[in-house]
N, C-alpha and C positions, 0 to 999 in steps of 0.2 A: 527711410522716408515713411510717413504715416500714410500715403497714399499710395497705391500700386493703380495705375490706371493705364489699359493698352488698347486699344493706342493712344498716345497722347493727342491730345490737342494739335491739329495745325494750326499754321498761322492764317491761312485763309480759312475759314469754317466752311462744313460744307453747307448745303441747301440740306433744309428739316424742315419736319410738320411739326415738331417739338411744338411751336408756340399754339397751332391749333390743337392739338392733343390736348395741352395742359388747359385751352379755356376750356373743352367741350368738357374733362374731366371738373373742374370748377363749377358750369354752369348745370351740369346735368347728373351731378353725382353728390354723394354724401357721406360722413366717415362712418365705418364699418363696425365690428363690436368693440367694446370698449365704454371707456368712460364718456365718450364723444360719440356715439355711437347717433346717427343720425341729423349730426349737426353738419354745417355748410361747410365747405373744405376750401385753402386757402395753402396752394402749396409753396413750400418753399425754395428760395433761392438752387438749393441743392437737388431736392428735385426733382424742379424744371430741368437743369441740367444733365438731371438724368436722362429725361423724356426726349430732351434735346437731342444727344446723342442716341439712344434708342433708335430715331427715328431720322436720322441723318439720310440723304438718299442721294443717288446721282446724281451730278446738273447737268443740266440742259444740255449744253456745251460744251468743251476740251479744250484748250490749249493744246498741240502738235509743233512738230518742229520738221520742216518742208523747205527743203533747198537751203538749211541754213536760215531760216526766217520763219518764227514763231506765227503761227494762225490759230485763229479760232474755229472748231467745225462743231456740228450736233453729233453728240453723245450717242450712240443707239440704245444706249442702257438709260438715258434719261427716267430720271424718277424712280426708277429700279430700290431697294431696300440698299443700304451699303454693307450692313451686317446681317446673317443669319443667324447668332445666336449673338447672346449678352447675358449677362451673369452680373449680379450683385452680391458683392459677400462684406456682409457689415452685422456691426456686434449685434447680441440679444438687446432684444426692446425698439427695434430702429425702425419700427412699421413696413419693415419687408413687406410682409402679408397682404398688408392692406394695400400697399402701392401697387404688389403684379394684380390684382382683384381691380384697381381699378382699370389697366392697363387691360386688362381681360376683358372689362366690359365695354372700353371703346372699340374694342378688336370686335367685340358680340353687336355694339349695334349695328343698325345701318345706314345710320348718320356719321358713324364715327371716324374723324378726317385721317384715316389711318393708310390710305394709300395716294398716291403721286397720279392720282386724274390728269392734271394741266399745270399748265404753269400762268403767273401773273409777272411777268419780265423774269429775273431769274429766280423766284419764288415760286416754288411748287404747289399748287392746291390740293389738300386730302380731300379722298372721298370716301363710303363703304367698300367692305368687303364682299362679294356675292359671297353667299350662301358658305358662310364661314363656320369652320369646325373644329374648338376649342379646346382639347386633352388639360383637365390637372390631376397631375398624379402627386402621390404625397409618397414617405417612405410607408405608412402604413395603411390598409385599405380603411381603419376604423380614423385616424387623422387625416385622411381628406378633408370628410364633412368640415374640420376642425378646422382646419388650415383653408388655402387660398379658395376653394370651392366655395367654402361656407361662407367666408368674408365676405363673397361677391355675392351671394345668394340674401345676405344680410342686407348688402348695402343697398341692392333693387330693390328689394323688401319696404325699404325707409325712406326709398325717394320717388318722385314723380314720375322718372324714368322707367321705373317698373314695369310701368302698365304696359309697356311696347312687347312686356314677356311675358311666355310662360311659366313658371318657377314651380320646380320640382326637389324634390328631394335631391335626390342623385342628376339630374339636369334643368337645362334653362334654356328655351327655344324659343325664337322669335315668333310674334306672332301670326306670322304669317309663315309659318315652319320652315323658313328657308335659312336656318343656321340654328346651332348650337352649340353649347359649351356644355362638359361634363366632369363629374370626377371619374376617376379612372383607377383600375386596379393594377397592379405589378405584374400582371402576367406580361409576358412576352408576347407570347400568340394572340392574346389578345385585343396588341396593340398595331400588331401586322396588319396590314391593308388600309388603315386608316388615311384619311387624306385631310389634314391637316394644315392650318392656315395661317395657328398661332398656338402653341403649347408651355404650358410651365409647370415646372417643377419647383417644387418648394422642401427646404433642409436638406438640401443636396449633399451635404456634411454627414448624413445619415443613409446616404445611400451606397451603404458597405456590402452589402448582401447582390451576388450573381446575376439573381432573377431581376432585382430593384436597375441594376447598371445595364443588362440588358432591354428591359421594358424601355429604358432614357434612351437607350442607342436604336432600340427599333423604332422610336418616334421620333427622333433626332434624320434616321433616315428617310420618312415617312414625308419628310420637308421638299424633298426632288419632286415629289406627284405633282404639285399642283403649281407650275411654274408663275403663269397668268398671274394666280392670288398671291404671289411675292413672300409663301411663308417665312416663319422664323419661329425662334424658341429662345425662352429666356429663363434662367434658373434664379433663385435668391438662397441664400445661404450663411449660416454665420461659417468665419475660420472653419476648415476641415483640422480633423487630429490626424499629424502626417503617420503616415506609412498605413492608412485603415483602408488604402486604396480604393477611398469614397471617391462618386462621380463629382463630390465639389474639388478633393484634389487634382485630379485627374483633369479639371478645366485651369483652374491655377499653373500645373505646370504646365499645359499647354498655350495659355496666355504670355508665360513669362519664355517660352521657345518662341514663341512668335513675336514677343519684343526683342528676342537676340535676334532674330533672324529679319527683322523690318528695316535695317540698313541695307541688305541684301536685293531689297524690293518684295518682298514677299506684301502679297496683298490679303489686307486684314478684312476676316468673316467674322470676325470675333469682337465683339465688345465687353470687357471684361474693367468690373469696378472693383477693387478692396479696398481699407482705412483700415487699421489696426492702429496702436498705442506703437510709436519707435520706441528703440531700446537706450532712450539715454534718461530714461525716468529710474528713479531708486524706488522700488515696490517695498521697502520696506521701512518707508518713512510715512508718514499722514500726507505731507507733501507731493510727494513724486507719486504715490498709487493716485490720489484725487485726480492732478494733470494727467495722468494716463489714462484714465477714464474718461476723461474730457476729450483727451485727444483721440480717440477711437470712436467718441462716439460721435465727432465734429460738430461746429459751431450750433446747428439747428438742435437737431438731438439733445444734445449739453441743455438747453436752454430748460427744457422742463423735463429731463431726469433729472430724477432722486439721486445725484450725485454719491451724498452723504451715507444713502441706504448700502449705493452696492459697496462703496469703501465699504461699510461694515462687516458686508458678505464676507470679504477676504481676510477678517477680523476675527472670527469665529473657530472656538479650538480645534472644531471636528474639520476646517475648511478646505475643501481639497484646490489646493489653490493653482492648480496646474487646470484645470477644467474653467476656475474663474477668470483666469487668464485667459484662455483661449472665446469662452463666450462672452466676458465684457471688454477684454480690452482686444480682442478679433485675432490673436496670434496664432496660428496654426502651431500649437504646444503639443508634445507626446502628451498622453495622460499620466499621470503618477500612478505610480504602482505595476507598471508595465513590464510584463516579461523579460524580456527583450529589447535590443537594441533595434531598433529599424532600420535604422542606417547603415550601422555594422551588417547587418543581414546581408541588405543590399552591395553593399560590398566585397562580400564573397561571392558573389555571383558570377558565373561559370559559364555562360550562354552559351550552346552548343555541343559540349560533350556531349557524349553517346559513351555509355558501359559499353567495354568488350563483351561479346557474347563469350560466356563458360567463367568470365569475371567472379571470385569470391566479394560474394555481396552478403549484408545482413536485413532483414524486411523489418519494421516497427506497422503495430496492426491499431487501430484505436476506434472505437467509433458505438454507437446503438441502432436499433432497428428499425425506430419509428419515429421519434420525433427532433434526433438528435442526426449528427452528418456521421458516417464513417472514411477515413483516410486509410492506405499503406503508401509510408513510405520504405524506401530502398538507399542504403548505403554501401558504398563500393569501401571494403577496407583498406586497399594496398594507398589509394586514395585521400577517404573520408570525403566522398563527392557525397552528395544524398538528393534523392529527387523525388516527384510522385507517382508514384505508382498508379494511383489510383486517389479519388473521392468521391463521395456523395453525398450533396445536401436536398433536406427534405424543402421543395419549392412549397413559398408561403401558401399557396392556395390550391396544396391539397394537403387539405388533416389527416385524410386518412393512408398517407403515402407510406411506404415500408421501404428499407434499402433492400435494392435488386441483389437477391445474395448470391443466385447465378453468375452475375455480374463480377462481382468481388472473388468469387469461387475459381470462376475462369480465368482473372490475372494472376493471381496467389497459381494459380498451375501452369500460367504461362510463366512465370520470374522461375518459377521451378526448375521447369525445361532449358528456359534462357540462360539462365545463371547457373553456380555454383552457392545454393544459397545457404549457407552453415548455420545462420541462427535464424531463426522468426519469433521474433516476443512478443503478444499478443493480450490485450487487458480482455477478460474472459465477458465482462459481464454482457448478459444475453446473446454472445456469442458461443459457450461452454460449447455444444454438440461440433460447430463445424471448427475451432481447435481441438477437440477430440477427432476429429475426420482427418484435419490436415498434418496430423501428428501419428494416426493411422496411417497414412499416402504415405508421408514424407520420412518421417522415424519420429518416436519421441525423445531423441536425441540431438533433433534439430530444432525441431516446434516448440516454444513454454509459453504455459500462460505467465502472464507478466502483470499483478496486480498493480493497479496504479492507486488503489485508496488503503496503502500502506506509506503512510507521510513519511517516513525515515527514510527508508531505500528510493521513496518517491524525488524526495529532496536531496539527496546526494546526487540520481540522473540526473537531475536537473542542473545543479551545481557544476557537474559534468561537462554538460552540452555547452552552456552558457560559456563555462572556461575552453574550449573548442571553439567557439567565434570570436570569443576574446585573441586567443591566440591564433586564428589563422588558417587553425586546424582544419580544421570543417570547409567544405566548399560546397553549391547548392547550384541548383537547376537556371536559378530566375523566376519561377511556375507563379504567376501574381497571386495563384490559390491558395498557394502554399505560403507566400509571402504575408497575406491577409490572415490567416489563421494566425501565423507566427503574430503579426502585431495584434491581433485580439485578445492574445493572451495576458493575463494580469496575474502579480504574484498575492498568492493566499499565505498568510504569516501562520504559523501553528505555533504549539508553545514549549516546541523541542528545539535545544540550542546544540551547534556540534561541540567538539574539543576543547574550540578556542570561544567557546560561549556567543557564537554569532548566530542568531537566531533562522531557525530554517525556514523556508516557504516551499509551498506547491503549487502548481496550475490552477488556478479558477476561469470563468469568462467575468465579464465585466458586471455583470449580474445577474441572479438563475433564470431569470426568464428571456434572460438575452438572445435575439436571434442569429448574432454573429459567432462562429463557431470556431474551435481549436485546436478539433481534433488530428489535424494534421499534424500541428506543435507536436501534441503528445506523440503522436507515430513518430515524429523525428526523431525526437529523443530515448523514445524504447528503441529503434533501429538504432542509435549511437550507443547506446548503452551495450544493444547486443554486438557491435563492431568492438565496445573498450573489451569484453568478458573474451570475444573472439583471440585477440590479440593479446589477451592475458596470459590465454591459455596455448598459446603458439599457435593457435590453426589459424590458414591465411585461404584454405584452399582444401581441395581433396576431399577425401571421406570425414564425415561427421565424426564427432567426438564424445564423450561422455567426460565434465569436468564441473567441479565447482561450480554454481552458478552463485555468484554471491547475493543478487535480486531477484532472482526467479522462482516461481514458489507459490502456493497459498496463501494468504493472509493469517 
């Protein structure tokens, strides 16, 4: 189906402000940047139906069943919000942005019929919010302004409505300072203690990164403070790219658990919308890509896109068409060029093992000091179980962060102690002195540096590993750290072919300035590499060795 929508529709609708929502947002609002950018808004059938839903709320009333004989009694939850969060995930171009900015700003007035006051028979009446306090966070502190923040900051800017605000750069306070809305940074801690009435997050598909899915979960929890003012949170998002264990996947699979489990009775906090393109379009006909584009982007949408434009987009020889898939016609698509399997990954997953203590294990080390993350992982040979040991990613907001190398120093000595650990392969750069340290401790019979920007030997470990989850070999922790590194990984082609002239690749991330990181990947694969060379050379266990290393070495 093109539509994934949970919960469905009942046959009885419930009691919504929807209809007051959408005039106040018509009467008092105007569209945001853009080519329309200040013109009278007229929204459409779709939606309303959003808004509808959005703002569904208790009735009044109940239906009970009393001796065998159905009654009607009052509700206590009357007017109460029915969902806590809502999510919209629709293609690029579909005025996301501009829809939660206006949904933002009936939340920021205090006209705006956003809560369940009274009722008019079973018609609920909205009213303001007191002294309401509105988080948007973005995935990056510089596209806030860009994104929903800004949209709403635009939109008051252009309309009459304005005047009731203050309007700031980074906030917008009533005028009588009793509420406001702001953008907001990724910190974590700095989203603790906030008391929160209504929050959005915008490109939720891009929040791949620790800090970004915690900042969302600390404000997501932040919703329990303020009972009274009936919070909620709404995300907008195009398709997530599976296995990047972004906060928009993360609501998807939880939405479609909670439509398996809604026969059951479970009771929905969730409103969750997608439309994607079905799969019975042929993408490689003029025909079937046009309708598929149509169909993801539904009837309204359709109407004034450029149809013709984005077909072309998938037209284009350099066109990576796994990414235009996923942004125009909304399919949750792997990227192309992806390391790895994500799903294979996840399917060797082990949950629960525990290494014997004195266990022959091998460690993969990878990482930088300052702006880049560091990983060790750890493989059990008799096994090929592999886990993490350890990581550290530098949090967006601090530049001047360094990985704690005490930190790392103190596991590498505890796997020491713990284990039997026969090889440790270690990519040296800016690390050189403490693999000279731990190869001093340890022996340099066990310790090697292990260049990873040697593309031959780089590309055969890699060939390696790949063919070990291919076959079964390998088995893994679950660690979702370790699972997100793995799917961040992307293959770099070089222009060396093996034997049989199939041309080799190595590790990249998705792009240099990317801040989704991979270094665990790479630690996995030096630790499997040092597990195949282990087991080459007969040692499984006991004292170290002195043998061949066939990758080990200088550049």
């Amino acid at each position: 189906m093109s539509i994934f929508m949970y919960p469905a529709i009942d046959e009885e609708p419930w009691p919504t402000l929807g209809s007051q929502v959408c005039d106040f947002i018509e009467e008092r609002f105007c569209h945001g940047p853009g080519d329309l950018l200040g013109q009278v808004i007229q929204l459409n059938e779709e939606q309303r139906g959003w808004v509808y839903r959005l703002y569904e709320v208790e009735p009044a009333s109940v239906e009970r069943r009393k001796n065998r004989v159905i009654v009607r009694e009052l509700n206590p939850n009357a007017g109460k919000r029915r969902f806590q969060r809502c999510a919209l995930s629709l293609r690029k171009g579909s005025s996301k942005t501009e829809f939660a900015a206006w949904i933002a700003g009936v939340e920021l007035h205090p006209e705006g019929p956003v809560r369940a006051r009274s009722w008019k028979g079973r018609e609920p009446i909205g009213d303001g919010v007191t002294d309401p306090y509105i988080p948007m966070i973005s995935y990056t502190e510089e596209q806030t302004e860009e994104l929903t923040y800004g949209a709403l900051r635009r939109i008051l800017e252009e309309c009459s409505v304005g005047r009731d605000f203050d309007i700031g750069l980074e906030r917008i306070v009533r005028r009588g300072g009793d509420g406001k809305a702001e953008a907001v940074s990724a910190s974590p801690n700095a989203r603790d203690g906030a008391r929160t009435t209504f929050e959005h997050a915008d490109e939720t598909h891009r929040y791949t990164l620790d800090s970004l899915k915690r900042a969302w979960s600390v404000m997501l929890a932040n919703l329990a403070k303020r009972p009274i003012a009936d919070p909620w949170a709404l995300e907008t998002t195009t398709a997530p790219e599976p296995g990047m264990g972004s906060t928009a996947e993360s609501t998807m699979q939880y939405a479609q658990t909670m439509a398996e489990k809604s026969e059951k009775g479970a009771k929905a906090r969730l409103f969750f919308f997608h439309r994607q393109a079905s799969d019975k379009h042929d993408l490689d006909t003029e025909v079937g890509l046009k309708a598929a584009v149509i169909e993801a982007s539904g009837p309204y949408i359709a109407k004034w896109s450029a149809i013709d434009r984005i077909v072309e987009t998938f037209r284009a020889p350099d066109a990576d068409r796994a990414y235009l898939e996923r942004v125009w016609l909304n399919r949750p698509v792997q990227a192309s060029g992806m390391a790895f399997d994500v799903d294979q990954w996840r399917s060797l997953a082990r949950p629960g093992y525990v290494v014997p203590d004195g266990a022959a294990i091998t460690i993969g080390f990878d990482g930088g000091r300052f702006d880049d993350a560091t990983g060790l992982v750890g493989t059990e040979i008799k096994t090929g179980f592999q886990w993490k040991l350890g990581a550290w990613e530098r949090p967006l907001q601090l530049p001047d962060w360094e990985v704690p190398h005490g930190e790392v120093d103190g596991i590498v000595s505890d796997a020491f102690q713990r284990w039997t650990v026969v090889r440790f392969y270690g990519d040296p750069p800016q690390w050189e002195s403490w693999l000279a340290t731990w190869a001093s401790r340890y022996g340099d019979k066990r310790v090697f540096e292990w260049w990873t920007n040697r593309r031959k030997p780089m590309a055969y470990a890699l060939r390696s590993y790949v063919g070990a989850m291919t076959a079964g070999e390998l088995e893994q922790s679950g660690d979702k750290q370790f699972e997100t590194h793995i799917a961040n990984a992307r293959r770099s082609y070089t222009t060396l072919v093996d034997e049989k002239g199939v041309t080799l690749w190595i590790l990249r991330k998705e792009r240099p300035d990317s801040p989704n990181k991979i270094d665990l990947a790479m630690a996995g694969c030096l630790s499997w590499v040092a597990r195949n060379d282990a087991l080459a050379a007969g040692e499984v266990g006991g004292e170290p060795f002195l043998t061949f290393l066939s990758f080990a070495g200088r550049p």
